[in-house]
C-alpha beads as a LAMMPS data file, in Angstrom:
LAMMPS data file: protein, C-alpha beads

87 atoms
86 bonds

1 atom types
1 bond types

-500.0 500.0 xlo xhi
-500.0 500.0 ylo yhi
-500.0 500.0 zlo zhi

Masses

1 110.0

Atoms # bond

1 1 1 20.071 9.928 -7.663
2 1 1 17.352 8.486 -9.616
3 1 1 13.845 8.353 -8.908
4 1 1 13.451 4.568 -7.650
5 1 1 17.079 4.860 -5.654
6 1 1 15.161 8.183 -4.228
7 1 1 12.338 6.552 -3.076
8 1 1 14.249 3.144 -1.373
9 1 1 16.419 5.552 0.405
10 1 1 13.547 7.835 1.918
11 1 1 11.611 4.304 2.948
12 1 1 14.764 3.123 4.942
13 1 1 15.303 6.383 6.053
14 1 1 11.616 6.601 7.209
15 1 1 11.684 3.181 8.733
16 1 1 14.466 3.816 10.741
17 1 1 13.188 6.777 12.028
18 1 1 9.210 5.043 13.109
19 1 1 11.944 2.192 14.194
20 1 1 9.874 -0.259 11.804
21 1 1 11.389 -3.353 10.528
22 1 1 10.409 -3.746 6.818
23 1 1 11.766 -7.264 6.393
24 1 1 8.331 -8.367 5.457
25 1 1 6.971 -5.319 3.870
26 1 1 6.898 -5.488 0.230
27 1 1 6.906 -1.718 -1.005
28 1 1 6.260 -3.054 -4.275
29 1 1 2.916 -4.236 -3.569
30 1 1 2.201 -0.881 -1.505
31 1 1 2.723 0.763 -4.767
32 1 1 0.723 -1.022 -6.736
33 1 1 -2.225 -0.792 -4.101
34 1 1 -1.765 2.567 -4.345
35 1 1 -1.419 3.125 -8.037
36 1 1 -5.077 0.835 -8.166
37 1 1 -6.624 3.095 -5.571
38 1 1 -5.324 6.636 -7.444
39 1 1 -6.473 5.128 -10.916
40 1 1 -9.525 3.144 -10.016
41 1 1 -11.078 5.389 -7.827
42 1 1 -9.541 8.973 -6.997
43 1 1 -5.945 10.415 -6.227
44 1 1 -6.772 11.056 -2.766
45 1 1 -7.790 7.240 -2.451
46 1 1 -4.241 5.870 -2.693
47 1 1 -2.828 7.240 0.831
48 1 1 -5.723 6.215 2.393
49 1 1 -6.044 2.463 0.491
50 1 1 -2.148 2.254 1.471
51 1 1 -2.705 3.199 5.185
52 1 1 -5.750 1.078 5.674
53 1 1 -3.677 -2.071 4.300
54 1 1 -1.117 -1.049 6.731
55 1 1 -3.946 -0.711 9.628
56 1 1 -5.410 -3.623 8.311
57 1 1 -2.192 -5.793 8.798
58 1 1 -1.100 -4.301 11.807
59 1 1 -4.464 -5.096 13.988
60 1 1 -3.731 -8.944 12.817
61 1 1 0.026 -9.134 14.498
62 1 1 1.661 -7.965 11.280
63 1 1 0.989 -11.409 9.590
64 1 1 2.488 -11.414 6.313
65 1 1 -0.327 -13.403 5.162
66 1 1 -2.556 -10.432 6.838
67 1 1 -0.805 -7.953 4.597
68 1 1 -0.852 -10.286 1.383
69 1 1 -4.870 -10.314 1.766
70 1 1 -4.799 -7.149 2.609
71 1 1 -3.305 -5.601 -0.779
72 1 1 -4.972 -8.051 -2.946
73 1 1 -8.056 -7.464 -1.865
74 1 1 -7.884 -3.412 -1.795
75 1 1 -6.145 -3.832 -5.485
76 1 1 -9.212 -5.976 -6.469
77 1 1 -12.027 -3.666 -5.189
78 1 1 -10.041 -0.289 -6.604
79 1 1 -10.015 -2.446 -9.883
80 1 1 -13.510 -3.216 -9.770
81 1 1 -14.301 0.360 -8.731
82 1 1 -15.727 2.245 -11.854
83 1 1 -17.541 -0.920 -12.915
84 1 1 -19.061 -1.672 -9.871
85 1 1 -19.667 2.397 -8.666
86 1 1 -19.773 4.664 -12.120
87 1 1 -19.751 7.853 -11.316

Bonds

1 1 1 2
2 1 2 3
3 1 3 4
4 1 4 5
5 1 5 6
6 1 6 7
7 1 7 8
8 1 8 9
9 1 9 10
10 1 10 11
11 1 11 12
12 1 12 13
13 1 13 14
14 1 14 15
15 1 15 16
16 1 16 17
17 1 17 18
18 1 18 19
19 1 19 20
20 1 20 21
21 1 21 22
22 1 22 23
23 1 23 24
24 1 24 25
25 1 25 26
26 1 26 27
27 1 27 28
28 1 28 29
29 1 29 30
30 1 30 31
31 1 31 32
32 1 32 33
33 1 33 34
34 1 34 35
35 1 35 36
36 1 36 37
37 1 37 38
38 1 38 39
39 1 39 40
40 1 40 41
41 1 41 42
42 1 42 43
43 1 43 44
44 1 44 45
45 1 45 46
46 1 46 47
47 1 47 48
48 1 48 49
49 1 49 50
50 1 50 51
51 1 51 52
52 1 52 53
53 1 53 54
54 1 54 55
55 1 55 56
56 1 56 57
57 1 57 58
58 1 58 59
59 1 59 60
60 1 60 61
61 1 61 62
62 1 62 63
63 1 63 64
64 1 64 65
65 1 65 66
66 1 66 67
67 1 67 68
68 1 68 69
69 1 69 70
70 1 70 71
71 1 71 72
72 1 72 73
73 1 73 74
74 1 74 75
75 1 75 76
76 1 76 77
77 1 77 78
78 1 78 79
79 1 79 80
80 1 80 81
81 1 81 82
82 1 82 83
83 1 83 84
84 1 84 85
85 1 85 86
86 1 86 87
């Protein structure tokens, strides 16, 4: 099994077991927060970006819009991060 059919299998897996519905959940966009957070800030910053977008979304009703904001604006600041905060 490849790598990419890998991780889509564990995600529906995973979703079925938490019982979440990941109709609007774009995994895609997860990953990219997290690759952002992991190479604009620090490896241990992209489970924690990830989760807060997920917190984040989750405390506004799981508005898709909620979750769009959410990821671009964690993306943006991770991007921004060595500029803004060298060091």
């Amino acid at each position: 099994m490849s790598d990419s059919n890998q991780l889509e299998a564990w995600v529906a897996a995973l979703a079925r077991e938490l019982d979440l519905d990941l109709t609007n959940v774009d995994v895609a966009a997860l990953l990219d927060v997290a690759r952002d957070a992991a190479h604009g800030v620090t490896r241990p910053a992209a489970p924690l970006a990830t989760y807060l977008v997920g917190y984040a979304t989750g405390l506004r009703n799981s508005d898709p819009a909620a979750f769009d904001h959410a990821t671009a604006v964690t993306s943006e600041l991770a991007r921004r991060w060595v500029e803004e905060m060298p060091g």
